[in-house]
N, C-alpha and C positions, 0 to 999 in steps of 0.2 A: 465150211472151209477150215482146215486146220492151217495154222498159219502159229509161229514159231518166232519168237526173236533170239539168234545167235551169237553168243557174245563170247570175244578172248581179250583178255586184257594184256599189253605187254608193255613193257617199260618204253613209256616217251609217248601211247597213244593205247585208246581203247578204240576198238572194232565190233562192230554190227552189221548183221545181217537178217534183213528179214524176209523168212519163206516161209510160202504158201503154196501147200499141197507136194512139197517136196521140192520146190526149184524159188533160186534166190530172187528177189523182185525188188529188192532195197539194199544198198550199203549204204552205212553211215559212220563216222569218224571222230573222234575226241581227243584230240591232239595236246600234250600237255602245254605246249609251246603258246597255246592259245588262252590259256587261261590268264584269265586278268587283260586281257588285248581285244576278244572280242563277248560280246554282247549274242546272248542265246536267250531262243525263244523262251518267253515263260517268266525269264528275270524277272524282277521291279526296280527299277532306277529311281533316285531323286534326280529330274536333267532341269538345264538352264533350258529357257528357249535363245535361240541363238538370234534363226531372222523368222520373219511371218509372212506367208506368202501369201497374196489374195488372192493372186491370180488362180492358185492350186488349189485354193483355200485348206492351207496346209502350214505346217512350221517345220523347219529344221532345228533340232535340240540338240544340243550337246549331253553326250554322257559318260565323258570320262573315260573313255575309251575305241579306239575306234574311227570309223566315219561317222557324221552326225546322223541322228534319226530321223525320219520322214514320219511327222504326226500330221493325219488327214484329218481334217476335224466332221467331213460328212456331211449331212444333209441338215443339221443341227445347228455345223455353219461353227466359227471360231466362236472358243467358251468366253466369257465374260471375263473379264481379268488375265487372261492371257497375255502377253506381252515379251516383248524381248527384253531380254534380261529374269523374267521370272524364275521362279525355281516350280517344278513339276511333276506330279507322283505318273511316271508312265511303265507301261510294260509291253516286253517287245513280242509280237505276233510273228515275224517272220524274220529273220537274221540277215544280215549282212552279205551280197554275191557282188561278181563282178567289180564294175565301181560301184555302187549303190548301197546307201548305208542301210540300217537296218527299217523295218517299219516298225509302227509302236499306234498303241491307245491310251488315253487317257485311263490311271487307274482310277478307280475311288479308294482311296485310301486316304489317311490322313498321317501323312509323313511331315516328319520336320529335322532341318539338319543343313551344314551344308552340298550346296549341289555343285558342280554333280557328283554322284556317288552311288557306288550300287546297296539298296538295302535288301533285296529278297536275290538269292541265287536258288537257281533253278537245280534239279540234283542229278543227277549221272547219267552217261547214256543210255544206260539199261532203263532208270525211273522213266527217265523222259519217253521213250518207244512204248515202255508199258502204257502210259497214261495216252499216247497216241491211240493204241490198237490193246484195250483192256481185255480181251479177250486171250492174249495170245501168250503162251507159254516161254518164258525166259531160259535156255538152256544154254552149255558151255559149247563151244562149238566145237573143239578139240573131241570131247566125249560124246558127241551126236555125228563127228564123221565129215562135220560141213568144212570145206575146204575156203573159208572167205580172201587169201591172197588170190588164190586161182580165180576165184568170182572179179575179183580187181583187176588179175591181167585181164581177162574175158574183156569189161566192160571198156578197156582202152583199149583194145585193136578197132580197126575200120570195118574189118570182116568177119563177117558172123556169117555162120551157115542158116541156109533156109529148111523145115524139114520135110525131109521127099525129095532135095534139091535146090540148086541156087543158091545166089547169096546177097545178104544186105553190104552196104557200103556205105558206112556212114560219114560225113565230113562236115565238122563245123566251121563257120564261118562268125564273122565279128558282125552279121545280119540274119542268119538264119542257118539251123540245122538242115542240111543237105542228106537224105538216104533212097538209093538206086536200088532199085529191084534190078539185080543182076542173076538172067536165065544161065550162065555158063554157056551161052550158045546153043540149047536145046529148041528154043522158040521158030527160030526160022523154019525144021523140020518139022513140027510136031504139031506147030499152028496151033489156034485160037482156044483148042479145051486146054492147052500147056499154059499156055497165056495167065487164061483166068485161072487155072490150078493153085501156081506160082503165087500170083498176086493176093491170093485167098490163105494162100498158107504162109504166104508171109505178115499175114494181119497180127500173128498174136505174139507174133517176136518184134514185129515194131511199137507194137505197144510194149513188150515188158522192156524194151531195152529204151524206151525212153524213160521208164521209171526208174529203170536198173542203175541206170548213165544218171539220172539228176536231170534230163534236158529239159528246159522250159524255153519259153519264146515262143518266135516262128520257126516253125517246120515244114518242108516240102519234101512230099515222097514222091519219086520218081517211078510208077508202076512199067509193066511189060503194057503194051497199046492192045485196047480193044477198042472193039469199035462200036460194038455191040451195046444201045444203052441199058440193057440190062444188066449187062456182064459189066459195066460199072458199078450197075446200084449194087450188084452184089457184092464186090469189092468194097467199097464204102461202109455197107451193112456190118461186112466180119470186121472191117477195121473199128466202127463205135461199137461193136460187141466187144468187142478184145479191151478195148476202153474203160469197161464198165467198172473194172476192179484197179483202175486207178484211183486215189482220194482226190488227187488235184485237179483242180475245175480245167476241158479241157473242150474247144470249140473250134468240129471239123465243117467245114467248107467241101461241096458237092465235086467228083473231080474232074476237070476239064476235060475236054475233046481229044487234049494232047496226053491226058492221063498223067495229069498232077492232081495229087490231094494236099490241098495248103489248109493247115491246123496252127491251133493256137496251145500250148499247154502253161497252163498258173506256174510264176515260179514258186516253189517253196522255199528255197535257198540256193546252197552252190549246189552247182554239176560237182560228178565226181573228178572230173580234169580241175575242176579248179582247187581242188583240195589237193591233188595228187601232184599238179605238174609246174613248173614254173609260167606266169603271167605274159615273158618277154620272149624266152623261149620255145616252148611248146613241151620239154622233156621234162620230164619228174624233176621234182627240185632237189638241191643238196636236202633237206630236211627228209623229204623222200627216200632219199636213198642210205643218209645214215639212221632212220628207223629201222630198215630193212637190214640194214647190217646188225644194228643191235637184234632183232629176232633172231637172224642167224645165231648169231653167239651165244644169245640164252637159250636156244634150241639144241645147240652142242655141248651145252653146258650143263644140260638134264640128259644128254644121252649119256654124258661123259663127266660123273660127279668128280672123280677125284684128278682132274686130269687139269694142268695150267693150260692155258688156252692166248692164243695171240689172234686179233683183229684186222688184219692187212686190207687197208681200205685205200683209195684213190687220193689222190691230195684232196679233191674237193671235198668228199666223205668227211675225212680225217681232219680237216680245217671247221669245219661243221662241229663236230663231235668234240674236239680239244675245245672250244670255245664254251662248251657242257653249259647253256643256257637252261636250260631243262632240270638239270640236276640228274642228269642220267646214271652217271658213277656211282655215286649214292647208294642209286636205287637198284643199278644191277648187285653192287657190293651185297646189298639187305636180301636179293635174291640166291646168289650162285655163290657167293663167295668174294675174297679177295684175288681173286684166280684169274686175269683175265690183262692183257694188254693190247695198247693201240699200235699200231705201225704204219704208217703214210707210204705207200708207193707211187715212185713217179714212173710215169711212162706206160703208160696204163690206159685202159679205158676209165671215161668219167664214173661209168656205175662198177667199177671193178671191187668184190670183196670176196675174202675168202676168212675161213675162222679154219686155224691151225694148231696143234696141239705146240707148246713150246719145247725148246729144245733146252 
């Protein structure tokens, strides 16, 4: 397999993508807003333990940032001296999604210091993928052609084409990932080899687009009806094949009569909505959307060196970005110049921006 990690960096956030055999299968994100706030895998923390659960046979730690960790102690059972109130060398295996703080193990290490506190950070997105997938070649993605905003719109619409036809439908829920095998209406005429077509060639785009997406949980796919129980098993089949070249542990169930297949996929961290969009809303977040604006403007700011440039963004944009948590100014200044202003417009759509040459 040839398989590729993608990477553009731009002020306020670095971007990844990872593809194999030419088509993208992973996005991933490194927000700078996030640093020092949350906890990545790999880290090593000194955490307090906060409370000890028996019931879980597990603790909640505190570590200095964050929601608290989830340490399972396993089959081995709670360590000896553990306690609430201790200080403890752990490191985190899985990050932080939804509500759910992070997961973690006990390291061996022999740390000392006050807790909580981070002593090992983990290194960049690029290091961290590499060490994921060691095999796979690090390249710029501007200079390889890969398009990874487009791969971002892609992975938040509902609809996805199927190929030959049809289309997915995908719809999350606060219980379970919901996707409809939608024939466009061909089915009724074309009957049962349409059916199973359909349902076969939608197997390898439900799988990548659950990787693509970040989905973990329960998942139910809603197939076109056979009735035929082999034209199920076959369905079934290309769907755990299409599977195989997912890393995260992922456990499908036979599919009923009514032709539902209900699966289980490991989380590894957030979906990509949950990085992209806001929590109460459902639409990109202001943080979203004035990253987006800042690319804009360092992208016409290399097309157009010597040219003053003005920012016209949305109030909520603009209220985001004056607020320059980040240190974005800064860092665009160090890039493009002293060349460049903000301007708040009202009356606008929320994601409204444009970058204009000044007058």
């Amino acid at each position: 397999m040839n398989r590729q990690i993608a990477v553009e960096e731009w002020v306020g956030e670095t971007r990844a993508a990872i593809v194999e055999n030419g088509q993208i299968v992973e996005l991933h994100f490194d927000r700078w807003s996030e640093q020092g706030q949350r906890a990545f895998a790999g880290e090593l923390f000194l955490a307090r333990v906060r409370k000890v659960e028996g019931a879980l046979n597990a603790a909640f730690v505190d570590l200095g940032r964050g929601e608290p960790g989830f340490l399972p102690f396993g089959k081995a059972g709670r360590p000896s001296g553990l306690h609430e109130g201790a200080a403890i060398p752990v490191r985190v295996t899985r990050e932080a999604f939804a509500e759910k703080g992070p997961t973690l193990t006990l390291a061996e290490r022999d740390v000392s210091g006050d807790a909580p506190q981070l002593i090992e950070a983990d290194a960049n997105l690029a290091e961290r993928l590499l060490r994921r997938y060691p095999e796979a070649e690090a390249i710029w993605a501007d200079e390889a052609g890969i398009d990874i905003s487009a791969a971002i719109e892609a992975a938040m619409t509902s609809r996805i084409p199927i190929p030959g036809g049809g289309v997915l439908i995908i719809e999350p829920t606060s219980a379970l990932t919901a996707i409809d095998i939608d024939s466009a209406g061909r089915t009724a005429k074309a009957g049962r080899k349409l059916a199973l077509d359909l349902n076969v060639a939608a197997m390898p785009e439900i799988a990548r687009q659950l990787r693509l997406r970040g989905i973990g949980g329960n998942v139910v796919v809603d197939c076109l009806h056979l009735r035929a129980q082999p034209d199920r098993k076959a369905v079934e089949g290309a769907l755990k094949r299409a599977l195989k070249a997912d890393p995260a542990r992922i456990d499908v169930l036979p599919m009923s009569p009514f032709g539902l297949i209900e699966l289980v996929r490991q989380r590894t961290g957030r979906s990509i909505a949950e990085v992209i969009n806001d929590g109460q809303t459902g639409l990109a977040s202001a943080e979203t959307l004035a990253l987006t604006a800042l690319r804009g403007l360092e992208k016409e700011a290399m097309a157009n060196r010597a040219t003053q440039l003005v920012l016209r963004t949305s109030a909520k944009i603009a209220l985001w970005l004056e607020a320059d948590s980040i240190g974005w100014r800064a860092a665009m200044t160090d890039r493009i110049g002293p060349r460049f202003a903000l301007e708040s417009r009202q009356d606008v759509p929320r994601d409204f921006m444009e970058v204009v040459a000044a007058r």
